[in-house]
N, C-alpha and C positions, 0 to 999 in steps of 0.2 A: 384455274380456280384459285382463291383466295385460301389463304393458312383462315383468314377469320371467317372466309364463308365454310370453311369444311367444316371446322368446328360449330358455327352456327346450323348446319344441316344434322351433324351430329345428335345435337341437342335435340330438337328434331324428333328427330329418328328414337330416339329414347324418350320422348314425351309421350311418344305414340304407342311405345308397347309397354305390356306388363309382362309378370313373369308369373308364372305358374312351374312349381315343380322344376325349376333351373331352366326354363324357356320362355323364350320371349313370343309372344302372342301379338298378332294383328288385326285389323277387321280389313278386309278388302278394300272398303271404303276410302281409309285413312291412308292405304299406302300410299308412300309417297310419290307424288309426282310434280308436274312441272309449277302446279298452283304454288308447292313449296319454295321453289327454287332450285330443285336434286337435276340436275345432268340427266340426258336418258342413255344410260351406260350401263354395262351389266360389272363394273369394276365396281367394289365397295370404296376403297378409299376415297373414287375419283366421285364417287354418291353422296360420302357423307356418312356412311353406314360403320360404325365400329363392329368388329369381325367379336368382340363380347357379346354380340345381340346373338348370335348364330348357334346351334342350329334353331330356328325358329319356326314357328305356325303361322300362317295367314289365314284367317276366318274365312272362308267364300262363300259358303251360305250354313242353316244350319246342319247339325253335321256334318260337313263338308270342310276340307281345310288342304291349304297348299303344306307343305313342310321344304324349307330351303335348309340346306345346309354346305356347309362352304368346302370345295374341294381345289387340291392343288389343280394350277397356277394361281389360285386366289378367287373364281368366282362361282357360283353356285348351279348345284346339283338338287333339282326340285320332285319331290312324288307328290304325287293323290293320293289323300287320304278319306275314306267313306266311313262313317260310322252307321252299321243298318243296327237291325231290331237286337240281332245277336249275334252279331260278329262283324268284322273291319273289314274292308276290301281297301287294299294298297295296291297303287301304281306307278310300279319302279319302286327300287330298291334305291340304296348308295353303291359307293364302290369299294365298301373293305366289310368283312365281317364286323369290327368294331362300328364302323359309322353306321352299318344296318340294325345290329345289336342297340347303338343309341337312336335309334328313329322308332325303334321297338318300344323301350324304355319308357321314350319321350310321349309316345302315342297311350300308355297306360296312364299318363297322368290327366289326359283327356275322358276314356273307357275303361274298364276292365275287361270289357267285351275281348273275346281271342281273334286274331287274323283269320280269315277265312278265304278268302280269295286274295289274289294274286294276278295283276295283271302283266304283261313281258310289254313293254310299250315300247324299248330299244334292248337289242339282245347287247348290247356295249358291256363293257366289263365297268364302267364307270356307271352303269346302274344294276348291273345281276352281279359282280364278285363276292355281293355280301350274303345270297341268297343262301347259301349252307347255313346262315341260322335262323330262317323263318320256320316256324312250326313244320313241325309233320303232318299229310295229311292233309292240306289246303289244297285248296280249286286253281290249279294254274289255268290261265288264259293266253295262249300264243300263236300267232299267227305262223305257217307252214313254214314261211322261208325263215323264221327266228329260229325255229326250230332245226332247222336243218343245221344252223350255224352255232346254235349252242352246242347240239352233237358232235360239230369238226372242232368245237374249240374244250370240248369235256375228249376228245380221243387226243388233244395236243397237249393239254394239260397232264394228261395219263402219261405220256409218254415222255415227258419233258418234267416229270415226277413233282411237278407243280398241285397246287390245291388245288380237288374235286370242283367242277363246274354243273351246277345244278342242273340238269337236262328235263324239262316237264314232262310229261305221260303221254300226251297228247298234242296235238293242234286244233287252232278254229278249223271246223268244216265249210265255213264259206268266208266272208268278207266281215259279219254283220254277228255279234253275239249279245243277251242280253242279260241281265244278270241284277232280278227283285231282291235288294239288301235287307228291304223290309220297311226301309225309313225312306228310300227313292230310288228310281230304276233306273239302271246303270245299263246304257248301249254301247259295246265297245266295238268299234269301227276298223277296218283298213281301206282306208283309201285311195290307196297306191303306194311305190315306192319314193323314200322320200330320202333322208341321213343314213338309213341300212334298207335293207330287202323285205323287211319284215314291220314295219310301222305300223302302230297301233296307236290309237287315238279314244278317247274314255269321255262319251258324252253324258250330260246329265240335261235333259230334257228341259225338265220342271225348274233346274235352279240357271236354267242356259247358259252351263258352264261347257267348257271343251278346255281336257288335256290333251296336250300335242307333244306330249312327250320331247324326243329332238327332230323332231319333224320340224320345230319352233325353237330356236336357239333367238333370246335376247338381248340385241346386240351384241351376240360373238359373231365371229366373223365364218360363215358357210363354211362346215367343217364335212369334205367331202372324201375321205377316207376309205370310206363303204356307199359311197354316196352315187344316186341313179341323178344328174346335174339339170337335165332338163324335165325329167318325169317329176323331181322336188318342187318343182316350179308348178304343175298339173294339180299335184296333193293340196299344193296349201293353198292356192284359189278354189278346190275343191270344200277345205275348212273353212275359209272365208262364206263361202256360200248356202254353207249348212242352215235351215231353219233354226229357231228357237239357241242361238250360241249369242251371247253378250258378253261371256269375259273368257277369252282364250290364254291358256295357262302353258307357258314353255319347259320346256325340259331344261334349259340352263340359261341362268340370266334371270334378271329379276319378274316377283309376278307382280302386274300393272294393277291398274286399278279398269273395270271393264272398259272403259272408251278409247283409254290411253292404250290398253291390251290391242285393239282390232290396228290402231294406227300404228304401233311398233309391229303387229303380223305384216302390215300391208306394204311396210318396212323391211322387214327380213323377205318376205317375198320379192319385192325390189333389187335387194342385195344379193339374192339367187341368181335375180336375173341379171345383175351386172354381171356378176364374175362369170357368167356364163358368156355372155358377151363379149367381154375383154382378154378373156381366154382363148375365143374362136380369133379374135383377131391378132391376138399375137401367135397364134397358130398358122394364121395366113402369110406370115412374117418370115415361113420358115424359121425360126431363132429355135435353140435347143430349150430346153427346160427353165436351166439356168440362166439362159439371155432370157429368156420370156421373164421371169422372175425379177430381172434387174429393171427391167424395161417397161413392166407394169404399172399401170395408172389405177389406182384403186380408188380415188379421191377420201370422200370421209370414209370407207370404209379401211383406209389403213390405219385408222386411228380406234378402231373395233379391236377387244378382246379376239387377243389368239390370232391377229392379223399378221403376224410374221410370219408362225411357223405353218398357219394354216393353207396362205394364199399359195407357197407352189405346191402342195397337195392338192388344191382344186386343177391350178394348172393343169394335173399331169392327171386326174380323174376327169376332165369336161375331152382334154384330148382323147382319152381311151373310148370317152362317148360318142367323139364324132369318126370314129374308128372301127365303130363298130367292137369295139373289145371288153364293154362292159358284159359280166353274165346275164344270160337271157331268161 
C-alpha cells in the first residue's frame, strides 16, 4: 500500500466516525470495506485506521453495538454490547482490568442503565482478565467446559499469587440459553468446540446479528492454542448455517459490514481448513515440529495477523489431534 493511499483511507476512516464522550461511534453500514478501498486485514495501520479512533462502537442495530478496542500486538479485541429496557448484557470482556474498566466507562456514555448480564463467549484471559471489575451480582452465562477452565486457571493464579480470576456460579445446563433484555431476545448458543472447549456464541434473532466471539478471528491467522482443529471447522459451518444471521461479528479482527461479514467467515473457515490440511501433510513428511515449521506453505495466509508466531502452535495442536491427544 501507498504512504498516500493510507493516509487517504485514514481520512476515511475519520469522516465516518464521530465522537461521543472520547469515542468514536460507527454505523454498521458505513464500515469500511472494499467499496472504500481498505485492505481486508485485521492490521489497522495496513487498513487505514489510526489507532486515535479506538476504543470505538460500531452501531449494529438499535441498541446493539460492537465495541473494538485495540490490544497488544496491535489489533483488535471486540464485545457485544445489548442495551435492554433496564440493564446492559455484555459479551466478552477486555484483557486488563483497566481496558475492562474503560469499555464500562465508555458504555455509560451510551446508557446509564447498570450491567446485568455477562456472557463468557471465550474463557482467554485476553477477554475475562478484566472481569474483577464488572459489578457485583450480574447474571454470568458459561458454558461447562469454560467453566471448568476458569476454575484450573482461578487455582493457578492463587497459587502463583497472581490476580483473582473471576470464576462464575454456575454453568449453562444444556447447549441453548436465552435471555429477554426487554428491548430483544438474546439466544446464547454453543455449538461445539471451536478456539477453546467452551464457545459461546450470542445470537440475536430479530436484528440477525451473531457473535462469534473467537470462534471467528478476522483475518488473524487460526490461533489453536486451546484449539479442537477439525471440530473448529464443524462449528462455524454450523454458524454459517444458522437461520435468521446477516452480519457475523468476530471476536478479533475487524467488524465487517453484513455481506462482507459472511464472506470473511467463509474465509476464516477456509483458513481452518488449510492449516488443517497442511499440517496433516507435513505430518506425513515425518519432519519434527521445527522442520514442519520451516517447510510450511501457508500461501496468503502468511501474510495474516499473528502468522508467525501462531502457525507452529497450529502445527503442533492439528498433530495432537490426529494423535488422538486432544482432551475428550
Amino acid at each position: 500500500m501507498t504512504r498516500s493511499h493510507t493516509f487517504r483511507s485514514a481520512l476515511i476512516g475519520a469522516a465516518l466516525a464521530t465522537s461521543l464522550g472520547g469515542v468514536s461511534f460507527l454505523s454498521a453500514q458505513t464500515v469500511a470495506g472494499p467499496a472504500t478501498g481498505q485492505p481486508r486485514t485485521a492490521d489497522p495501520a495496513v487498513r487505514g485506521i489510526p489507532l486515535s479512533e479506538f476504543p470505538r462502537f460500531v452501531k449494529l442495530a438499535d441498541n446493539v453495538y460492537g465495541y473494538e478496542e485495540i490490544r497488544q500486538p496491535g489489533f483488535t479485541t471486540v464485545s457485544l454490547v445489548v442495551v435492554g429496557r433496564d440493564g446492559v448484557l455484555i459479551a466478552d470482556g477486555q484483557g486488563s482490568p483497566a481496558a475492562t474498566q474503560t469499555m464500562l466507562d465508555r458504555i455509560k456514555t451510551i446508557t446509564p442503565l447498570p450491567i446485568k448480564w455477562y456472557i463468557v463467549g471465550s474463557d482467554h484471559g485476553d477477554h475475562t482478565a478484566g472481569n474483577n471489575v464488572l459489578p457485583a451480582g450480574i447474571t454470568y452465562v458459561v458454558q461447562r467446559n469454560s467453566l471448568a477452565q476458569l476454575k484450573r486457571d482461578s487455582t493457578a493464579a492463587a497459587t502463583a499469587g497472581r490476580a483473582a480470576v473471576i470464576v462464575p456460579p454456575r454453568a449453562m445446563t444444556g447447549d441453548e440459553e436465552t435471555i429477554d433484555v426487554g428491548t430483544t431476545r438474546v439466544v446464547v448458543k454453543f455449538l461445539g468446540r471451536a478456539h477453546t472447549g467452551g464457545d459461546l456464541m450470542v445470537h440475536l434473532p430479530r436484528e440477525q446479528i451473531l457473535f462469534m466471539s473467537e470462534a471467528y478471528l478476522n483475518r488473524v491467522f487460526p490461533a489453536m492454542r486451546s484449539a479442537y482443529p477439525s471440530e473448529w471447522v464443524e462449528v462455524t459451518n454450523k454458524a454459517l448455517a444458522l437461520p435468521n444471521v446477516r452480519h457475523f461479528i468476530p471476536g478479533h479482527g475487524f467488524i465487517e459490514t453484513p455481506a462482507v461479514s459472511r464472506e470473511e467467515l467463509v474465509r476464516f473457515r477456509d483458513a481452518i481448513i488449510q492449516v488443517n490440511a497442511e499440517a496433516k501433510r507435513l505430518k506425513g513428511l515425518g519432519l519434527s515440529v521445527e522442520d514442519a515449521n520451516k517447510q510450511a506453505n501457508w500461501g496468503e495466509l502468511s501474510g495474516w495477523f499473528l502468522a508467525g508466531q501462531q502457525a507452529p502452535v497450529a502445527i503442533r495442536k492439528v498433530w495432537e489431534e490426529l494423535d488422538g491427544k486432544l482432551p475428550k
